[in-house]
Backbone as CSV, one residue per row, in Angstrom:
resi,resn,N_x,N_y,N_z,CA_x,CA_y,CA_z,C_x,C_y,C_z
1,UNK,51.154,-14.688,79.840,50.528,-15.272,78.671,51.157,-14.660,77.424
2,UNK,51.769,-15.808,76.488,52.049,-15.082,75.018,51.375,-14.233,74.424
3,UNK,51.548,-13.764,73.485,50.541,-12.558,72.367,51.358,-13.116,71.175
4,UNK,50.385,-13.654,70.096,50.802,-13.901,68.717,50.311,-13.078,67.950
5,UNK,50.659,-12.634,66.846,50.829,-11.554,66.027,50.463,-12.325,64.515
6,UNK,49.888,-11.705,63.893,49.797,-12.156,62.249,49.911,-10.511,61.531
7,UNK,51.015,-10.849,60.667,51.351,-9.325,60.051,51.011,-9.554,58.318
8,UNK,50.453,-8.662,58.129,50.683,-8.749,56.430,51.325,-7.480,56.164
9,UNK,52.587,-7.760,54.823,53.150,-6.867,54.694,53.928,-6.652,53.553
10,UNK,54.446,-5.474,52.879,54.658,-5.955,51.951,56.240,-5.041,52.108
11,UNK,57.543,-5.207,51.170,58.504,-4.524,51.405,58.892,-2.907,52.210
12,UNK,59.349,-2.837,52.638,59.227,-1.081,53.015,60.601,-0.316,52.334
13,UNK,60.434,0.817,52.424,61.391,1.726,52.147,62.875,0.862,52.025
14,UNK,62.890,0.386,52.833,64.838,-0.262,53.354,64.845,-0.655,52.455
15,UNK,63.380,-2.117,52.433,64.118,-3.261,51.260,63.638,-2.699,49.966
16,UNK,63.184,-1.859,49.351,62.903,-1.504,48.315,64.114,-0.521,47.759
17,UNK,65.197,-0.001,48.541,66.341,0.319,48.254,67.062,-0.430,47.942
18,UNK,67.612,-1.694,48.620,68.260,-2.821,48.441,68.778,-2.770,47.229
19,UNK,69.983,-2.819,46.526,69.980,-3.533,44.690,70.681,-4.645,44.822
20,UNK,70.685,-5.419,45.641,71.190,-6.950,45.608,70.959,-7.821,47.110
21,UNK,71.392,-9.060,46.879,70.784,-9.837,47.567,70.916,-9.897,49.311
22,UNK,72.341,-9.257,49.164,72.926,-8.889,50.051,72.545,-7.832,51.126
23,UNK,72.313,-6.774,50.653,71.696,-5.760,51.169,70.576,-5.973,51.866
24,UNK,69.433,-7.103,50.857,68.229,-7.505,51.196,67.990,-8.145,52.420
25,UNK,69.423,-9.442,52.487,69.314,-10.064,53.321,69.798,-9.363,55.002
26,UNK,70.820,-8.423,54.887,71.238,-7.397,55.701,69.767,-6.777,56.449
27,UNK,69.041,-6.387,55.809,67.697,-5.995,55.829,66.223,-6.404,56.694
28,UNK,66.905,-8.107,56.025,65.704,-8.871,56.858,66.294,-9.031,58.590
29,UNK,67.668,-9.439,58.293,68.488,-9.540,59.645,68.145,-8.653,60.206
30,UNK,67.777,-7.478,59.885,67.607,-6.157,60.958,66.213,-6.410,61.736
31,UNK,64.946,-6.824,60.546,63.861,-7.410,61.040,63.667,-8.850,62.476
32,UNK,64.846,-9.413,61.842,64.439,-10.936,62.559,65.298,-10.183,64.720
33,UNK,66.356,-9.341,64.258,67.109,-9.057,65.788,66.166,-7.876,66.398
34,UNK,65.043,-7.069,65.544,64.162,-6.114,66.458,62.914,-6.982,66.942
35,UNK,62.574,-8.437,66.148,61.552,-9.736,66.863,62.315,-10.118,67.965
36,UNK,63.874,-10.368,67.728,64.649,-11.106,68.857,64.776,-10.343,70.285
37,UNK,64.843,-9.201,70.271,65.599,-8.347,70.852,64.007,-7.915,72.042
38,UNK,62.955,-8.089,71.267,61.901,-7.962,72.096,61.251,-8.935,72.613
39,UNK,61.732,-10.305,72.194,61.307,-11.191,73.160,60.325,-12.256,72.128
40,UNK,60.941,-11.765,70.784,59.781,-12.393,69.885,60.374,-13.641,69.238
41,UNK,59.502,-14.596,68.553,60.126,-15.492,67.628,59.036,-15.972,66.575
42,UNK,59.787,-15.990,65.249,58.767,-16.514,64.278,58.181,-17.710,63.995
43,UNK,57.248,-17.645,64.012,56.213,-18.697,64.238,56.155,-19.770,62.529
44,UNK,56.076,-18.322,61.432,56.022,-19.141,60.204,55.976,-17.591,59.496
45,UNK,56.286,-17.854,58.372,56.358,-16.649,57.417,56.366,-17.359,55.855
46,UNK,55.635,-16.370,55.141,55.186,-16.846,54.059,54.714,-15.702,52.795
47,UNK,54.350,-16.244,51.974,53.393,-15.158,50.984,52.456,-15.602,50.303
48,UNK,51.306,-14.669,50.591,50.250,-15.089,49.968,50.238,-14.504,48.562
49,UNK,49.907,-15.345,47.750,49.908,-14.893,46.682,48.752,-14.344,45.992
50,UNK,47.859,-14.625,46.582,46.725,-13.770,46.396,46.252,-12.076,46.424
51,UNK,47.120,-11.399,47.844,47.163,-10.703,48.418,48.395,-10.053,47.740
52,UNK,49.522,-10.638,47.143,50.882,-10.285,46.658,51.581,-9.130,48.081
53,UNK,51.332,-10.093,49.270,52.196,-9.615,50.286,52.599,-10.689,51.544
54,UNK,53.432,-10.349,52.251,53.919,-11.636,52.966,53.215,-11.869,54.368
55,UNK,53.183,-12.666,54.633,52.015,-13.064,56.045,53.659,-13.865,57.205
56,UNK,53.343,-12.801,58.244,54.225,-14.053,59.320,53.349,-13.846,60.771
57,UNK,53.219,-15.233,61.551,52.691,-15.052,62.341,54.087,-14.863,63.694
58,UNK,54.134,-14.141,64.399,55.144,-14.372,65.109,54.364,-13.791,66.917
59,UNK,55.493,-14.879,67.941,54.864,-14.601,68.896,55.636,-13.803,69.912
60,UNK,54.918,-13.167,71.089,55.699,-11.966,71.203,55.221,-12.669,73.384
61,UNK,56.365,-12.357,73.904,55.779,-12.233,75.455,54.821,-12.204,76.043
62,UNK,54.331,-10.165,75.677,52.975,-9.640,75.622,52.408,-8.861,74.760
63,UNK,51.884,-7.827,74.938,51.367,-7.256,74.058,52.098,-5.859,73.639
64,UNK,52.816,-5.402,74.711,53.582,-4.313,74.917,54.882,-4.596,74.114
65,UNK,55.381,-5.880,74.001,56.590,-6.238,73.074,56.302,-6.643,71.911
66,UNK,55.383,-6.729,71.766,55.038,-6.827,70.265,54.328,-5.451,69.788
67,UNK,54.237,-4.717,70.357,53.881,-3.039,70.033,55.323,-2.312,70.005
68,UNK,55.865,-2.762,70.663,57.686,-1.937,70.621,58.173,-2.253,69.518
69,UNK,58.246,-3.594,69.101,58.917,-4.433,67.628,58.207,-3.806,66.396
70,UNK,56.933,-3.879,66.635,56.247,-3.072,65.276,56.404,-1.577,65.212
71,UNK,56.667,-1.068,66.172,57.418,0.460,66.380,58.546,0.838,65.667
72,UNK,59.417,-0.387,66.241,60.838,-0.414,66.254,60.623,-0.368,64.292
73,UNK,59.897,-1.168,63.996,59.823,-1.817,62.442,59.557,-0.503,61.512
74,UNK,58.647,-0.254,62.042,58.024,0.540,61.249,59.100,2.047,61.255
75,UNK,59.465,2.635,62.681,60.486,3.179,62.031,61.467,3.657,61.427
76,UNK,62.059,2.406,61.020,63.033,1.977,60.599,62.873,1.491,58.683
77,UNK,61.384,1.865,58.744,60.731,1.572,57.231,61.054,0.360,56.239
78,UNK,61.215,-0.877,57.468,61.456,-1.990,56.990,60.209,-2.728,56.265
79,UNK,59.059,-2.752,56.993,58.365,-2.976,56.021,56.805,-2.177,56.315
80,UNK,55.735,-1.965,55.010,54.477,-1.691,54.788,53.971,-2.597,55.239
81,UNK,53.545,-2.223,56.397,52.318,-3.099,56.988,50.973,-3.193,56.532
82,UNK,50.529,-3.883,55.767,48.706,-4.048,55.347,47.852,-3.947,56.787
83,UNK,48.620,-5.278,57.486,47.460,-5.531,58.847,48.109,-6.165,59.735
84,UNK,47.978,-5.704,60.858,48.516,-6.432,62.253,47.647,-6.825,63.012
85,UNK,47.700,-7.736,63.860,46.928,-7.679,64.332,47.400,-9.148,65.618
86,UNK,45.842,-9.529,66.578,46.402,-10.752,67.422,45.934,-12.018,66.571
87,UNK,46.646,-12.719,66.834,46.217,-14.024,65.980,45.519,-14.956,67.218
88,UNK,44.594,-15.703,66.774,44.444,-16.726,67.862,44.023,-17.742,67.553
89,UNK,44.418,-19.529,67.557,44.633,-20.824,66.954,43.092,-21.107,67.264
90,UNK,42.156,-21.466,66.052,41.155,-22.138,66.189,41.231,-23.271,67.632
91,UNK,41.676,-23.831,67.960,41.928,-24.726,69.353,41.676,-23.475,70.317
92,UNK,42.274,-22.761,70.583,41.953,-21.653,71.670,40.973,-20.728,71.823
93,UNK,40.371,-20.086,70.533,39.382,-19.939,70.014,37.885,-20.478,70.360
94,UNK,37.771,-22.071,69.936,36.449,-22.539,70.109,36.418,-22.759,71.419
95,UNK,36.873,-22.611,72.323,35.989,-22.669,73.569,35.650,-21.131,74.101
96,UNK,36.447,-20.251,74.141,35.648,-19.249,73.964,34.335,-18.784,73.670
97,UNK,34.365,-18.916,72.278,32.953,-19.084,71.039,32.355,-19.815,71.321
98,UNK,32.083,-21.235,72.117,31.142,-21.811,72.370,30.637,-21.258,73.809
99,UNK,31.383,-20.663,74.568,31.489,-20.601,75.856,30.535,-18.804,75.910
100,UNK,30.776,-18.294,74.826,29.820,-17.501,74.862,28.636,-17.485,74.442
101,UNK,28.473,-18.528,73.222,27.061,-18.331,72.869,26.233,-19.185,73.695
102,UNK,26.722,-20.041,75.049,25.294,-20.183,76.264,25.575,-21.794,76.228
């Protein structure tokens, strides 16, 4: 069974070094091959502007490869994580939730 992921986050150390676009993008590439490399792929990525940080949901094998990737991420100080966490699609969701309350 997959494990989807919803991250909020905001630049880390790497990309906040960056001084051009280049570097930046060097940067994200490092992000998108430690998702690849564990078995992950992005689902959607975005920014909330409310929050003034970026939201991607991405899905991972299991749960163990999507704990290695955010490992991998984090020490590598690519980005400040706000919140990680499992995501799960209202469709998959409501039967659950109905299925528990009787």
């Amino acid at each position: 069974m997959s494990y989807t992921t919803i991250t909020v986050s905001r630049p880390g150390a790497a990309f906040r070094a960056a001084s051009n676009a280049d570097e930046a993008n060097a940067i994200f590439a490092q992000v998108q091959e430690i998702i690849t490399s564990n078995g992950g792929e992005m689902g959607m990525i975005g920014f909330d502007h409310a929050q003034n940080a970026n939201v991607a949901l991405t899905t991972y094998p299991d749960p163990e490869s999507a704990a290695t990737a955010a490992i991998q991420m984090e020490a590598k100080q690519l980005l400040d994580v706000v919140s990680r966490g499992m995501f799960t699609t209202m469709e998959e969701l409501w039967p659950v939730f109905t299925g528990a309350m009787g």
